[in-house]
C-alpha positions in Angstrom: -21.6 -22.7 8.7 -20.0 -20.7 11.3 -18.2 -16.8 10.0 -15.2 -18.4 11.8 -15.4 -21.4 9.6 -16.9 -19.6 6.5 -13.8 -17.6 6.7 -11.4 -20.2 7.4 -11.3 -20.6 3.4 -10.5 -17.1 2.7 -6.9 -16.5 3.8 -5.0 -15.5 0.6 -4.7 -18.8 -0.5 -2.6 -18.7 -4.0 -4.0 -15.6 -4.9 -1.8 -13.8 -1.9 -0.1 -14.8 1.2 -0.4 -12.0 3.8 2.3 -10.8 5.0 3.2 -10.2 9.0 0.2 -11.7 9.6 0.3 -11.8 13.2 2.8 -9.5 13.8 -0.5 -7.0 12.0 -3.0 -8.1 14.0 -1.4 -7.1 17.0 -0.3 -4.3 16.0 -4.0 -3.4 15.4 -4.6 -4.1 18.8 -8.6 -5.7 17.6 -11.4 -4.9 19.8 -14.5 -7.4 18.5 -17.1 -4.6 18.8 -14.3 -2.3 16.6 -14.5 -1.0 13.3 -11.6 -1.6 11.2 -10.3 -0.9 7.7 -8.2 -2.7 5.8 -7.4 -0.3 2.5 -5.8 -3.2 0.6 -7.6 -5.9 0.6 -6.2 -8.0 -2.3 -6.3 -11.5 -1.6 -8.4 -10.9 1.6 -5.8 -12.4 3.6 -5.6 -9.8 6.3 -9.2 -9.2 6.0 -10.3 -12.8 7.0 -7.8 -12.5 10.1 -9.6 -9.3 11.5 -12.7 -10.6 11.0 -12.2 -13.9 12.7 -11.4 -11.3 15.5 -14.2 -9.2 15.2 -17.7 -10.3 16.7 -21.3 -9.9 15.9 -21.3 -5.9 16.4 -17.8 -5.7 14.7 -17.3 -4.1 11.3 -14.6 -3.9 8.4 -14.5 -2.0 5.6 -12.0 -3.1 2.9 -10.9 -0.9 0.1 -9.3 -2.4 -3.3 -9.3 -0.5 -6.9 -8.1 -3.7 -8.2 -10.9 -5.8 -10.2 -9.3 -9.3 -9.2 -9.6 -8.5 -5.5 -13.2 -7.1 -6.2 -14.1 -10.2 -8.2 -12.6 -12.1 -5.1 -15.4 -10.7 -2.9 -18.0 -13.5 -1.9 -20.9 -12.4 -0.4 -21.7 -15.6 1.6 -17.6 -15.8 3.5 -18.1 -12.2 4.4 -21.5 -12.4 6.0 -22.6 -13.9 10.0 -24.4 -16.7 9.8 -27.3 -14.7 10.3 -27.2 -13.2 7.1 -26.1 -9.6 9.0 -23.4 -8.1 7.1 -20.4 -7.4 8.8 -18.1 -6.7 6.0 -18.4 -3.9 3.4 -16.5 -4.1 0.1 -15.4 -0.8 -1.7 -14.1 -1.0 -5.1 -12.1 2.1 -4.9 -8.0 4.0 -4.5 -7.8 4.0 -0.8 -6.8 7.9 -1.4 -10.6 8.3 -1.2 -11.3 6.8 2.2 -13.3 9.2 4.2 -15.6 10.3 1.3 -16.4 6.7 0.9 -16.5 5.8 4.5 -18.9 8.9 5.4 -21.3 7.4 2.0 -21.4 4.5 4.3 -22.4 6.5 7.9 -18.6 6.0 9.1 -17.0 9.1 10.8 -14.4 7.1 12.7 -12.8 3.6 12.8 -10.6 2.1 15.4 -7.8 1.2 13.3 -6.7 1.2 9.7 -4.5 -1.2 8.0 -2.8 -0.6 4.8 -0.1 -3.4 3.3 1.6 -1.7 0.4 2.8 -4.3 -1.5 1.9 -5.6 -5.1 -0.1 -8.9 -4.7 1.6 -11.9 -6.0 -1.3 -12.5 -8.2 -0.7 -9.5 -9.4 2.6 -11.1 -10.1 1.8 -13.9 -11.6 0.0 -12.7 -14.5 1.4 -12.1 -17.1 -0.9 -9.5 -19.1 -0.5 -7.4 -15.9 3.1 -6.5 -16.5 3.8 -6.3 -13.2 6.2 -9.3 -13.5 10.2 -9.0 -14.8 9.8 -12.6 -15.4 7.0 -13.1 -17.4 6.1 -11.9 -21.0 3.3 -9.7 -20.7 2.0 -5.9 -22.3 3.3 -3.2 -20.4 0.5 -2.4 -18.4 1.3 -1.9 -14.7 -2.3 -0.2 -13.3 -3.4 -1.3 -10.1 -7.0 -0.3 -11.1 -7.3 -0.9 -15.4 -10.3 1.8 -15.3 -7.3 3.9 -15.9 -6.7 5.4 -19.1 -2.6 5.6 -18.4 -0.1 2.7 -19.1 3.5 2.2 -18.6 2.8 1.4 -22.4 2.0 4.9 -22.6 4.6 6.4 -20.6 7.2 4.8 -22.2 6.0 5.5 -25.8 5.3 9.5 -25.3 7.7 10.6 -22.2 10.6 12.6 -23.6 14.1 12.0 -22.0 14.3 14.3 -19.3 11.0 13.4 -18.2 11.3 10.0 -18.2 14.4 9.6 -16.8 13.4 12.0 -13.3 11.0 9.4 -12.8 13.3 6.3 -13.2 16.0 8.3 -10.7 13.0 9.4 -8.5 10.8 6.5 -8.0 13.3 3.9 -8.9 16.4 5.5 -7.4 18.1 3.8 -10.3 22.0 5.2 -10.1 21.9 5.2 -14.2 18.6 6.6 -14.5 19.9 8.8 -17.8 21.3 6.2 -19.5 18.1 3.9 -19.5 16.1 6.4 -20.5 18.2 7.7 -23.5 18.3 3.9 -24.2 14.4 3.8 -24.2 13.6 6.8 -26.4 16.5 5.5 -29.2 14.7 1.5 -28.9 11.1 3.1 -29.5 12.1 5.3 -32.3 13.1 1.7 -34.1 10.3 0.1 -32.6 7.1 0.4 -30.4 8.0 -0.8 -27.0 4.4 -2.5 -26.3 5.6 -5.8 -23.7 7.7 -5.9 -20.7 10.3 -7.8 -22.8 10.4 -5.2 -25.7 10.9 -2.8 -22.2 13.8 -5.4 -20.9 15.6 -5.9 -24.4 15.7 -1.8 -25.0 17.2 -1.5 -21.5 19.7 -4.8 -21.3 22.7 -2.8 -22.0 22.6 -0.8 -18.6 21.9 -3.8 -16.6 25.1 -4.1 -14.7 25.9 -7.9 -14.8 24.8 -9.8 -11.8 22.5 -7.3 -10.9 20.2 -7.3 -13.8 16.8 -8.8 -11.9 17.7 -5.9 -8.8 17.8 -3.1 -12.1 14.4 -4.5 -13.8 12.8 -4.4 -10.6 14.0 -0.6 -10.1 12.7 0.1 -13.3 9.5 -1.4 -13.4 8.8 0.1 -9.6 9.5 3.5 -11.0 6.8 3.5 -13.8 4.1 1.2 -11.4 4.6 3.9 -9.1 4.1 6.6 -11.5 1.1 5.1 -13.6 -0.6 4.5 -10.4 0.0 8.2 -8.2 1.4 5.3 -5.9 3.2 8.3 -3.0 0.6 10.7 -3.6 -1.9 8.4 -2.9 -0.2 7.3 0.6 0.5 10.9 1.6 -3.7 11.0 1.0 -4.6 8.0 2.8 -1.9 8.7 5.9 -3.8 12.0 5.9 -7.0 11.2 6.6 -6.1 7.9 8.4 -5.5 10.3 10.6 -8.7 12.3 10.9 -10.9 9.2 10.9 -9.2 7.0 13.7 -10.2 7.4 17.3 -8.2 8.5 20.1 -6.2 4.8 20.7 -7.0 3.6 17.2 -3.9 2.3 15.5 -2.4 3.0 12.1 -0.2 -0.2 10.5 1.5 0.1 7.7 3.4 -2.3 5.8 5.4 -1.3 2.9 8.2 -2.5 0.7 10.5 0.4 -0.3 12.2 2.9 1.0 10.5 5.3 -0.6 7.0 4.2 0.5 8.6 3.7 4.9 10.2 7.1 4.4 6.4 8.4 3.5 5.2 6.5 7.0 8.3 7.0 9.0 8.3 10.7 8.8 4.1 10.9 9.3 3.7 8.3 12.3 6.7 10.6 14.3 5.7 14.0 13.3 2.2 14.2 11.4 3.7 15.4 8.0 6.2 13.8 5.4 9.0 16.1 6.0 10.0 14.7 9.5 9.9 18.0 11.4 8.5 17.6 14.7 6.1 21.0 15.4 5.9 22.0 19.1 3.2 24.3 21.0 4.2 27.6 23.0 5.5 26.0 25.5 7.7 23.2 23.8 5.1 20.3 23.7 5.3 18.2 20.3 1.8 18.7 18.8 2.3 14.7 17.0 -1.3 13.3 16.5 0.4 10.3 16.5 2.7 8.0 19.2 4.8 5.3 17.6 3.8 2.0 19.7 7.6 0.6 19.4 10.7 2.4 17.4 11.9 1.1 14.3 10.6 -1.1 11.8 9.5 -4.9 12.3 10.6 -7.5 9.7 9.2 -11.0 8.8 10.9 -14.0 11.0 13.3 -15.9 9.6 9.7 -18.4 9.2 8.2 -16.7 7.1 10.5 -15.5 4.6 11.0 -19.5 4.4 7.8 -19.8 3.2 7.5 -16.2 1.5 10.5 -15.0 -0.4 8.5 -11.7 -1.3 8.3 -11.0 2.4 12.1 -10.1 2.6 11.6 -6.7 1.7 8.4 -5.7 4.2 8.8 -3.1 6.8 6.1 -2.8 9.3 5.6 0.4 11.6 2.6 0.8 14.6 1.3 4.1 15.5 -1.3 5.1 17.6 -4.0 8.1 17.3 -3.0 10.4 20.0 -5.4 13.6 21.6 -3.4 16.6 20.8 -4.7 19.2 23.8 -5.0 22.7 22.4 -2.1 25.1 23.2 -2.7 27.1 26.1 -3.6 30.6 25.6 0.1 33.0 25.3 0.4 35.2 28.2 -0.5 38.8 27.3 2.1 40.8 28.0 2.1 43.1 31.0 
């Protein structure tokens, strides 16, 4: 069997349906002698796509501290046909990419991908507790070698504390009241499910909106159990450090918390926005955005992908940043 054909059967499947397919491969701009990482591999969707692109002196390296998406990992659709391997596998937070990419004799890639999203088989199970809908213990870590739950969170967080995170992460406008509403439900009763979580909350859920307020709520403490911002300030970071003059950055994230994060770095090279300039008023950016503003799904594919309506997906490109030019001494 052919890697082109091999791979044919990896694309996501159930397990995930990329999202932006195309519009991310482009964006990468794919050499097939490249080396490319892909810090979210998930359902290996995006993965199988760059490696159909790739060719025999081609690499990617995939990143995933979920155990699903590890377990995913076949060693026979992510080989050549000659057996040479042309896919690595790291079962690791992405906010450790260059140590793990210089234990593996990489210094620099030619492009990075990172899709931010939670996978829908993530989703779908239930035990997860990444899903509103489902009945499930609130769990909510990405990678369950974790010792912290939104179980945990929820049972030993005082007020205050709890309710900066829902106003912070969730950007929920009654942050206080759900809060004061979850430390008087789990002094009657141990909130230990996402529907224990649900009921202690229901009175704040304005009506007609209760779905939009869960899914606040449940993003606040995912992104808190997980380090979710901190992690992409990290991997932003040193995406930035490893990729080679040319090499691209995508990024495709789901909040506005998470595009704010990748807006501000792509323009400026830190999270605040601020633009720094040299002596003689050249913006030192070590990145170039390849097109202003964000992309979207097509009408298409949020046909076929509901969970694509949120995605926003921004380009960059690694830059050489000349050093400033000596000051004049004064005469």
């Amino acid at each position: 069997m052919s890697s082109s054909s091999s791979l044919s059967t990896i694309s996501g499947g159930g397990y995930h349906v990329p999202v932006m397919l195309t519009e991310s491969m482009e964006g990468l701009n794919l050499r097939a002698d490249g080396t490319y990482v892909d810090v979210t591999f998930g359902g290996g969707g995006h993965s199988a796509a760059i490696l159909r692109q790739l060719g025999a002196s081609g690499h990617l390296i995939a990143f995933d501290q979920d155990e699903d998406a590890a377990a995913r990992v076949g060693s026979g659709e992510w080989r050549t046909e000659g057996g040479e391997a042309r896919f690595t596998f790291i079962h690791e937070n992405f906010r450790y990419l260059k140590r793990f990419l210089r234990l593996h004799g990489v210094r620099q890639v030619d492009g990075l991908l990172a899709d931010l999203g939670v996978s829908s088989h993530q989703f779908d199970v239930a035990e997860r507790g990444f899903s509103t809908r489902l009945e499930g213990e609130l769990d909510l870590r990405m990678d369950r070698r974790a010792d912290v739950t939104a179980r945990d969170l929820v049972a030993s967080l005082d007020e205050e504390a709890l309710s900066r995170i829902l106003k912070l992460y969730g950007e929920l406008p009654n942050a206080r009241q759900m809060a004061r509403a979850i430390v008087k439900a789990r002094a009657e009763k141990d909130i230990v499910t996402t529907t224990d979580l649900k009921n202690a909350v229901s009175r704040h859920l304005p009506r007609g909106m209760e779905n939009k307020y869960l899914a606040m709520l449940f993003q606040a403490l995912r992104i808190e159990v997980n380090g979710e911002l901190d992690a992409l300030r990290e991997v932003l970071r040193q995406a930035c450090e490893v990729l080679v003059p040319g090499g691209r950055l995508v990024v495709i994230s789901y909040h506005s918390l998470e595009d704010r994060l990748v807006k501000n770095f792509m323009r400026s090279g830190n999270f605040e926005g601020k633009v720094e300039k040299d002596f003689f008023g050249n913006p030192l950016t070590p990145m170039r955005m390849v097109r202003h503003g964000a992309m979207q799904a097509s009408e298409g594919e949020l046909s076929a992908n509901s969970r694509a309506r949120s995605a926003r997906l921004r380009v960059a490109e690694k830059v050489e940043v000349p050093e400033a030019e000596a000051v004049p001494s004064a005469s």
